[in-house]
N, C-alpha and C positions, 0 to 999 in steps of 0.2 A: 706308694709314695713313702710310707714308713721303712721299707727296706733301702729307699734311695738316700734317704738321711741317715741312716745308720752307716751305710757303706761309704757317703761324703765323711762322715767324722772317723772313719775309721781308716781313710786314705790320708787325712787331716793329720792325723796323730802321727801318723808312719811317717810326711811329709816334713812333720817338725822336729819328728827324732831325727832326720836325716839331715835337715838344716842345722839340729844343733849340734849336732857332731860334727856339720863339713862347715861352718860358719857363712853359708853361703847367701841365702835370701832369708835370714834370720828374723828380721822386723816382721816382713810379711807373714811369714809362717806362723808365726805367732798372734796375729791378728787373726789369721783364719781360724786355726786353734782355738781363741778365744770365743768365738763365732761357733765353733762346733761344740764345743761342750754348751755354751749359752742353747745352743736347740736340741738337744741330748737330754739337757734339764728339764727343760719346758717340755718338753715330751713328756719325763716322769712325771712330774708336775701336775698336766693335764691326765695323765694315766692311761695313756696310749701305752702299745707296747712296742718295743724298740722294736 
C-alpha cells in the first residue's frame, strides 16, 4: 500500500507539471497535488516509510 501512495503522488506531481505548462485542467491538478503531498506528509509524520 505504501508503494501505491508514493507512486499516486508521484504521477500527481508529473500531472501538474504538465497541467501547468499546458494550462489545460489547471484547478484540478492542483487540488489532487494538494492531496498528494497532504499524504506524503502524513506518512512522514506517522513514520512509515515512503
Amino acid at each position: 500500500m505504501g508503494n501505491l501512495l508514493y507512486i499516486i503522488a508521484v504521477i500527481l506531481v508529473i500531472s501538474w507539471a504538465i497541467g501547468f505548462i499546458g494550462y489545460g485542467v489547471g484547478g484540478l491538478i492542483h487540488v489532487l497535488l494538494v492531496i498528494a503531498v497532504i499524504a506524503v506528509v502524513l506518512r512522514l509524520i506517522q513514520g512509515k516509510p515512503l
